[in-house]
C-alpha positions in Angstrom: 35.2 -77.9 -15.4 34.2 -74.7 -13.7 30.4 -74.5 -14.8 29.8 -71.2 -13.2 32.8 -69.3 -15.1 31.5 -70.8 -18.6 27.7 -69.8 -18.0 29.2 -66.2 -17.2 31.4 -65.9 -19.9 28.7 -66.8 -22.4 26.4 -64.7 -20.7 28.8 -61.7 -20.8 29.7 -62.3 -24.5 26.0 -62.5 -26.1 25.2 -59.3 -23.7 28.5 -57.8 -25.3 26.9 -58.1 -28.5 23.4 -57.4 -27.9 22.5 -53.7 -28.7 21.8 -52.2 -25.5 20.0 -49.0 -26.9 17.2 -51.2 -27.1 16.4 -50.9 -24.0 15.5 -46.9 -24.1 13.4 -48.0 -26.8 11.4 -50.6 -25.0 11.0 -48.6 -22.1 9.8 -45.3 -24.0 7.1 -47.7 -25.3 6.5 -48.7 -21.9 5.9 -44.8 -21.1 4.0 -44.2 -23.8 1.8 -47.1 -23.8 -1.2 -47.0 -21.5 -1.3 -50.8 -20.2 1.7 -52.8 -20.6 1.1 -56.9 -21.9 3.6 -59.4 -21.2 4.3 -63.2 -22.0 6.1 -66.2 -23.0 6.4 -69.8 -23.3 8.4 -71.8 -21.2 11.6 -70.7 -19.5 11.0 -67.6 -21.6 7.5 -67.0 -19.8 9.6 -66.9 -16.6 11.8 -64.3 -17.3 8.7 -62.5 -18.5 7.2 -62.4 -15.2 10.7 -60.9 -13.8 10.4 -58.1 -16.2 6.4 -57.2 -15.4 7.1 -58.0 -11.7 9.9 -55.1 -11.7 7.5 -52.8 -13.9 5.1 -52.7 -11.6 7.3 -52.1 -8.5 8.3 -49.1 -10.7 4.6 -48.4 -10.8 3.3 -49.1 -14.2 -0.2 -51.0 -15.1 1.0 -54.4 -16.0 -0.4 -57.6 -17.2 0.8 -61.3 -17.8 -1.3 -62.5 -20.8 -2.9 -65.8 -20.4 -4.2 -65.2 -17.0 -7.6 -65.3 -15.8 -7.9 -61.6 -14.7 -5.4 -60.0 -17.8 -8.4 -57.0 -19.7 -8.8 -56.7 -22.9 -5.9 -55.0 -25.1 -6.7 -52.1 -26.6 -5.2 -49.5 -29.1 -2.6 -47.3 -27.0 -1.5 -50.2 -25.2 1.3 -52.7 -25.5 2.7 -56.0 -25.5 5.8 -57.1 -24.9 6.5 -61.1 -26.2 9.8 -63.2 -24.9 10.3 -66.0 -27.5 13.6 -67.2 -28.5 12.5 -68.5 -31.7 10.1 -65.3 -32.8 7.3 -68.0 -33.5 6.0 -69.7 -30.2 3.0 -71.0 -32.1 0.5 -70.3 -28.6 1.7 -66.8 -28.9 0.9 -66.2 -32.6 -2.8 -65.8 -31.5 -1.5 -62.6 -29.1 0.0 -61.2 -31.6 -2.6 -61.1 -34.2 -4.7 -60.2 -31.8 -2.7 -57.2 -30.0 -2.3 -55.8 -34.0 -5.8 -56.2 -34.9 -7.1 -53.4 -31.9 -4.0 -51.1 -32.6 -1.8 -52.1 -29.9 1.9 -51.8 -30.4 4.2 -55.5 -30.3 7.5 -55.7 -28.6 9.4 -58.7 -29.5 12.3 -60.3 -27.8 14.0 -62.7 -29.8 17.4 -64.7 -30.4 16.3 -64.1 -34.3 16.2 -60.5 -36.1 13.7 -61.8 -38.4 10.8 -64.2 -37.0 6.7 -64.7 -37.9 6.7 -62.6 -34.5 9.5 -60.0 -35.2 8.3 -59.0 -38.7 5.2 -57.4 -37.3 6.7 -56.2 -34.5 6.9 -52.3 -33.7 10.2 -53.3 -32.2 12.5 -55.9 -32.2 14.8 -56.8 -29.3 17.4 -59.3 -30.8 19.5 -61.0 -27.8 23.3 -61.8 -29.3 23.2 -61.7 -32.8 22.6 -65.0 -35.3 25.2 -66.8 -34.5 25.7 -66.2 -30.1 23.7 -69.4 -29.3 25.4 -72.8 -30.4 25.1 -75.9 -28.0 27.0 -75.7 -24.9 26.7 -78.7 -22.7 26.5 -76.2 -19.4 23.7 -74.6 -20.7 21.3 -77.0 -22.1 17.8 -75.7 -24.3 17.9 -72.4 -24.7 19.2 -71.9 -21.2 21.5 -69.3 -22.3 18.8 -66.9 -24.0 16.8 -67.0 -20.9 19.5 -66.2 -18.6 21.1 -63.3 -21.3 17.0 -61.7 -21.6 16.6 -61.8 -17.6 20.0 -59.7 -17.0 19.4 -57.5 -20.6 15.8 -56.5 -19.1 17.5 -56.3 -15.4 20.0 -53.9 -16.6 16.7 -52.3 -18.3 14.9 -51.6 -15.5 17.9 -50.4 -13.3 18.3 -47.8 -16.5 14.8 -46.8 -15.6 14.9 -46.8 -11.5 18.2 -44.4 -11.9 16.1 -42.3 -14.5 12.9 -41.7 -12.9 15.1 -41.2 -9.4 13.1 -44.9 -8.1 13.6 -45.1 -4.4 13.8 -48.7 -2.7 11.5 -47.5 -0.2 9.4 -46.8 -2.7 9.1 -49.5 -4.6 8.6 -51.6 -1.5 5.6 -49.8 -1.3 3.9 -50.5 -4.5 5.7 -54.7 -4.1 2.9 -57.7 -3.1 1.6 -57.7 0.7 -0.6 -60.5 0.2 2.4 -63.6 -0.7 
């Protein structure tokens, strides 16, 4: 069995059902907001720090929630959650919490409809209900992680070609100290 091939065709058809005008969306809250939040669990916390890693080569304020030097979140800012469940019970806390002080909630979900995505100012849903049944190839979720990295991807390459991005230029603003 070719692995690869069935990872990218499931890949391509949960992305072929995903709504991609989502993405404007999350990144006009990303404009507006003044600090950008961003987390997850898991896998899903990895794919998270893909998405604020390429935010701030694109020169927004950006913090991964949970770490030791994150500020406090405040109204005008937001957060942006990656749970494929909706109700990663550590992050329940951040989201009371980032709704409590004002700040806008961005969840990105396998489900339409989660403890997270009810409250949410908007919700991302990856596929639709049904996109994620068991596939031996892509064991635990693999294939929600793997569709959110390449949907925010195909995000922030919307936003490089918008604001005119330069690779220079983001290599300026990318870590010197690794």
């Amino acid at each position: 069995m070719d692995h690869q091939k069935v990872i990218l065709d499931k890949l391509t058809g949960i992305l072929a059902v995903t709504d991609n005008s989502k993405a404007a969306e999350l990144l006009k809250l990303v404009d507006q907001a003044g600090r950008t939040f961003i987390g997850g669990a898991g896998r899903s916390l990895l794919v998270s720090r893909f998405f604020a890693m390429r935010l701030v080569h694109a020169g927004y304020t950006v913090s991964m929630i949970g770490e030791v030097v994150t500020p406090a979140i405040k109204a005008g800012d937001l957060l942006v959650l990656v749970s494929g469940s909706g109700g990663t019970e550590t992050l329940l806390p951040f989201v009371k919490k980032a709704k409590s002080v004002g700040a806008k909630l961005v969840v990105i979900s396998m489900k339409k409809s989660s403890a997270m995505a009810d409250v949410a100012d908007l919700v991302i849903q990856i596929g639709q209900d049904d996109s994620f049944p068991l596939t031996k190839a892509m064991p635990m979720g693999s294939q929600f992680e793997l569709s959110t990295l390449i949907f925010l991807e195909a995000a922030i390459a919307d936003l490089i070609a918008a604001k005119g991005l330069t690779e220079e230029g983001m290599r300026a603003i990318h870590a010197n100290l690794e």
